[in-house]
C-alpha positions in Angstrom: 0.0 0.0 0.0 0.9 3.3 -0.9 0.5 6.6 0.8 -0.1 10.1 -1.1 1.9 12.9 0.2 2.1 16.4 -1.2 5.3 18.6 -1.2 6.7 21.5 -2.4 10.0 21.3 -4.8 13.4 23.1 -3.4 15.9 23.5 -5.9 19.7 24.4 -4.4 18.5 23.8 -0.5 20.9 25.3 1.9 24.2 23.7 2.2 23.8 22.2 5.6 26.9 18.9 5.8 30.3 19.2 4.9 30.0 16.2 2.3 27.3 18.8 0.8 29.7 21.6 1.2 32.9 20.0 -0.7 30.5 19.3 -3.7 28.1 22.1 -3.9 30.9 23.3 -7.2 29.6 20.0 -9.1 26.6 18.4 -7.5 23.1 19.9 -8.6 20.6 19.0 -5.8 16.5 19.0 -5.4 14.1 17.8 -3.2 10.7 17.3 -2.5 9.7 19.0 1.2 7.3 18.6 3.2 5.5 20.2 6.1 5.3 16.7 8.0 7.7 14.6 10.5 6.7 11.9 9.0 10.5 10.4 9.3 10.2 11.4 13.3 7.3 9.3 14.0 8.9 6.1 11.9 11.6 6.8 14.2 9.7 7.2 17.2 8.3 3.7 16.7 11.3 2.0 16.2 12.5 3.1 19.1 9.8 2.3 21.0 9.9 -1.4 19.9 13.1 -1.9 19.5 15.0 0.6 21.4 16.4 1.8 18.8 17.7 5.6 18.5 18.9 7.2 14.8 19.9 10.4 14.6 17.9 12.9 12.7 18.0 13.7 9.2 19.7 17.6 9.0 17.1 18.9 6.5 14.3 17.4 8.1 11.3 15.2 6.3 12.7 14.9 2.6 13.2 13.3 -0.8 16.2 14.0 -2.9 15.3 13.7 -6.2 18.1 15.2 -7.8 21.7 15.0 -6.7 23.7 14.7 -9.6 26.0 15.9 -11.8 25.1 18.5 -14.4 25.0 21.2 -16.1 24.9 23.9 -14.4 22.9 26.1 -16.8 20.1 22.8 -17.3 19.6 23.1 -13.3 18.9 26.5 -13.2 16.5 26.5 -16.4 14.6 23.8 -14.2 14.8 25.3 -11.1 13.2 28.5 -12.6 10.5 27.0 -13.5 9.6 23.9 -11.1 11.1 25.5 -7.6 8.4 26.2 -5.0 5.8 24.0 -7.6 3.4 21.6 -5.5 4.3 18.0 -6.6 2.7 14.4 -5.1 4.9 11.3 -4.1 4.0 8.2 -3.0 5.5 6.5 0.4 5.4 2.3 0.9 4.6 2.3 4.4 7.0 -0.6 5.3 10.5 0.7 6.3 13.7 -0.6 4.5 17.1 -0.4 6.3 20.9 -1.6 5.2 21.8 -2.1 8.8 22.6 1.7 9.1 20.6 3.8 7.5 16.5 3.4 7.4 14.4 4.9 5.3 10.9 4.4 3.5 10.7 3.1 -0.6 9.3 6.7 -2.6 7.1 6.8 -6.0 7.2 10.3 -7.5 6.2 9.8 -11.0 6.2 13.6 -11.9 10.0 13.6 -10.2 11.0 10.9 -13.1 9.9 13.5 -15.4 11.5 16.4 -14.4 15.0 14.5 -14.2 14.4 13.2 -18.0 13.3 16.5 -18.9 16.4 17.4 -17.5 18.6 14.7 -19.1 18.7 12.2 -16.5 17.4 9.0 -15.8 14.2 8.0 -14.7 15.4 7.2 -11.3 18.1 8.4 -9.0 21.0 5.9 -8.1 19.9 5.1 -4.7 16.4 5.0 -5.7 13.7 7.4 -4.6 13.1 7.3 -1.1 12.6 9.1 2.7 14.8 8.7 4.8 13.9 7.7 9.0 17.4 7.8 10.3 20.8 6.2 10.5 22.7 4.4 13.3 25.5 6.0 14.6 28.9 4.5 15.9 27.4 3.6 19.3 24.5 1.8 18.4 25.4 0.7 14.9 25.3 -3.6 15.5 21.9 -3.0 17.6 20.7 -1.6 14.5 22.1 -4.7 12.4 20.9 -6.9 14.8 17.1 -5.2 14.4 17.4 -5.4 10.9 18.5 -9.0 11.1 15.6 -9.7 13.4 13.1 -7.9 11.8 14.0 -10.3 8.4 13.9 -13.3 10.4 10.6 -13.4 11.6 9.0 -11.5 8.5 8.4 -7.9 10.2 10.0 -6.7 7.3 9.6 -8.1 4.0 12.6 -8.9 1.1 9.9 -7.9 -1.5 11.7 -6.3 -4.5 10.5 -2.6 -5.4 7.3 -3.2 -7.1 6.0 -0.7 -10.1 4.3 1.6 -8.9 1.1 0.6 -11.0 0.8 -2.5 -9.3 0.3 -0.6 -5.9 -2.8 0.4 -4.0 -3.1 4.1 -3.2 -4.6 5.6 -0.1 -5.1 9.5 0.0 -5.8 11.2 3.2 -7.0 14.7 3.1 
């Protein structure tokens, strides 16, 4: 099941890591905001059932949809004219993790067209998606080990990222 979520697009967002600093001469980025904590009260719940604490994302409730390489002068055409534009995406609500990071599966449709209209592919590298949290240093295995757990006993699935036509939609107004 998918969940419909409504945004607003944010070309060139503030510089706020030092990774983002040290490529900000190359790396064109743009995301989808919203107004929600929707990644704080993932969070909330997995600490709550599995004591398990992930450290904030910095620009708050997210999806990157661009953070690429390009042409400088292609980004900016597009961020004239889609920056601050309303867009809908779609969130799976069954959280993914690696171990470290955890985040929730994205659908955003009129994202894949605004990277091909801007030369890019469909889909980003690391997939659309909204990110809960990652593990830090301290409590990196007890994340692994939740992750490992969660697989085990089927609290999260190994279901391959479906198409998003094949999904049921629920919009809540």
């Amino acid at each position: 099941m998918l969940l419909k979520i409504k945004g607003k697009i944010e070309f060139s967002p503030e510089d706020v890591t030092k990774k983002h600093k040290n490529q900000s001469s190359w790396k064109r980025v743009a995301m989808i905001r919203t107004d929600c904590d929707l990644d704080r009260y993932y969070a909330w719940f997995l600490k709550r059932r599995f004591n398990l604490d992930l450290n904030k994302n910095l620009r708050g409730t997210h999806v990157s949809f661009i953070s690429d390489k390009l042409e400088k002068n292609i980004f900016d055409q597009a961020s004239i004219f889609f920056n601050g534009k309303d867009i809908d995406f779609y969130i799976d609500t069954e959280p993914r993790s690696n171990g470290s990071h955890w985040w929730l599966r994205v659908y955003c449709p009129d994202a894949e067209i605004i990277r091909e209209s801007m030369g890019l592919t469909k889909e980003p590298y690391y997939g659309f998606h909204l990110t809960i949290g990652h593990a830090n240093d301290r409590n990196i295995e007890h994340s692994k080990y939740i992750l490992n757990q969660c697989k085990k006993f089927e609290l999260i699935s190994n279901e391959k990222r479906k198409p998003f036509e094949e999904h049921e939609i629920k919009e809540y107004f």
